[in-house]
Every structure is written in C-alpha cells, then in structure tokens.
C-alpha positions in Angstrom: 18.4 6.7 -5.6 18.4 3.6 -4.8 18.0 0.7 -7.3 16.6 -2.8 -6.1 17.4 -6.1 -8.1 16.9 -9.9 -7.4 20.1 -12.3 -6.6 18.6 -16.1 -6.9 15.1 -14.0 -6.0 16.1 -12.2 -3.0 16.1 -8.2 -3.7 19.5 -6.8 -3.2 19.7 -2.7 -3.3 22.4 -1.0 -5.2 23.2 2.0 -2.9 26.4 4.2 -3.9 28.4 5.6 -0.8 28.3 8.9 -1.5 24.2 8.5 -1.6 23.9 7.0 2.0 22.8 9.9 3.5 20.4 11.4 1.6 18.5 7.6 1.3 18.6 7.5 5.3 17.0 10.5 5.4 14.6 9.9 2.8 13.7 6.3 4.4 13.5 7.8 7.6 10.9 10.9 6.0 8.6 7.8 5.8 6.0 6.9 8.3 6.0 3.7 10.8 9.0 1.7 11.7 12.3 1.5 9.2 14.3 -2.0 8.5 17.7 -2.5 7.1 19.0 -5.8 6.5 23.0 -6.5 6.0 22.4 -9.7 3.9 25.1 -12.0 3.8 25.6 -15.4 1.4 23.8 -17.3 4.0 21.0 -15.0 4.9 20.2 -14.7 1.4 20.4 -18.8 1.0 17.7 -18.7 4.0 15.5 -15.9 2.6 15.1 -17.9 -1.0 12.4 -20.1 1.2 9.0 -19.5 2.1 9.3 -18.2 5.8 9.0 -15.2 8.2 12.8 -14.1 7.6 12.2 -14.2 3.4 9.1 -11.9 4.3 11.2 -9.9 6.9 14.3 -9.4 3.7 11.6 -8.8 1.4 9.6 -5.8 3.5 13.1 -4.0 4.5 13.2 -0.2 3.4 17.1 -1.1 2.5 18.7 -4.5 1.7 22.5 -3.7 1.9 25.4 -6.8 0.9 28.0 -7.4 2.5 29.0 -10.7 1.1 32.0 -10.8 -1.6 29.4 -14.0 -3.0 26.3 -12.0 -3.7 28.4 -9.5 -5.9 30.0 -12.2 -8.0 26.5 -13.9 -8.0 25.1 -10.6 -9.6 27.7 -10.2 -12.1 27.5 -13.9 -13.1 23.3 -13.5 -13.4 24.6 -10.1 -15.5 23.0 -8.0 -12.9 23.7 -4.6 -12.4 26.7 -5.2 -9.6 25.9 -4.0 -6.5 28.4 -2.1 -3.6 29.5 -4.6 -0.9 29.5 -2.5 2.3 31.7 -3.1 6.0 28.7 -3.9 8.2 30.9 -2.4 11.0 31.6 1.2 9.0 27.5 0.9 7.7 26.3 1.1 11.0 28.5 4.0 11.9 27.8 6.4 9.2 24.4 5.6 9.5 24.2 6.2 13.2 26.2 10.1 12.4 23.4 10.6 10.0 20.9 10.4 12.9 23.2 11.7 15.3 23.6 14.9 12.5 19.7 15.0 12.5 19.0 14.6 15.9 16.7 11.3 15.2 16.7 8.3 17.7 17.4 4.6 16.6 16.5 1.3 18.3 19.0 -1.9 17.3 17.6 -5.1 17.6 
C-alpha cells in the first residue's frame, strides 16, 4: 500500500520495493491515463509554487524520490521516511511489470 505524506507541502509516496508490483498493477486497474513522477530536490523546490508542474506532482497516481535531500528533509520534519529509488532501475522494473502483463506504456 502505498502511503502519501507532504515534504515542505509537496506529497512524497512511501512505496517499499518489494510492493512495486502489485501498486503498478493496481494503478494501472484504474481508468484513464497513469502518471509517475521521479521527484528530485529541485522538482520538489519548483512544485512548492502555484503552477501547472505543482498541479501536474500533485495529480500523479505515484510520486517516487530519488533525492538523498527529500529523505533527510522527511526525517528532519519527523516524517515517516520514505525509500529513495535509482530512477534508472525504477523504470526498468516497472517496464518488466508491463512487459510480465502484457500492458503497453508511452514515456514522455
């Protein structure tokens, strides 16, 4: 399951490895189009203000980190700390889950 909490008031999921798949598949079980946003320090600087990429962050099905900053920026606001994933070895073992399912995916 995954759990969503706010860094600086930007939602940040808190996604375990070993749940990956099964939230893919349940995210992709919904209707319409599916977003996933690898948020970095920046990014999440950028989506604090009121503009289309703060709405874009804020609408995605999954907010991953991959940012060393955001995790120590959770633990100092005593957030529950959330897992800091590769961006690289995300996109692969979300790309065999599809692959495995025999879904079809469009990058942008």
């Amino acid at each position: 399951m995954i759990e969503r909490i706010n860094v600086c008031g930007v939602p940040v999921d808190i996604l375990k490895p070993e749940n990956l798949d099964q939230e893919i598949l349940e995210i992709l079980a919904k209707p319409g189009t599916k977003q996933i946003v690898f948020l970095n320090v920046w990014n999440l600087l950028k989506a604090r203000r009121k503009n289309d990429y703060a709405e874009c962050v804020k609408n995605a099905d999954l907010i991953i980190p991959v940012s060393k900053s955001i995790i120590n920026g959770a633990r100092f606001l005593k957030r529950e700390i959330p897992v800091r994933y590769n961006p690289f070895d995300a996109v692969i073992n979300i790309l065999s889950v599809l692959e495995a399912h025999y879904k079809t995916v469009y990058l942008l």
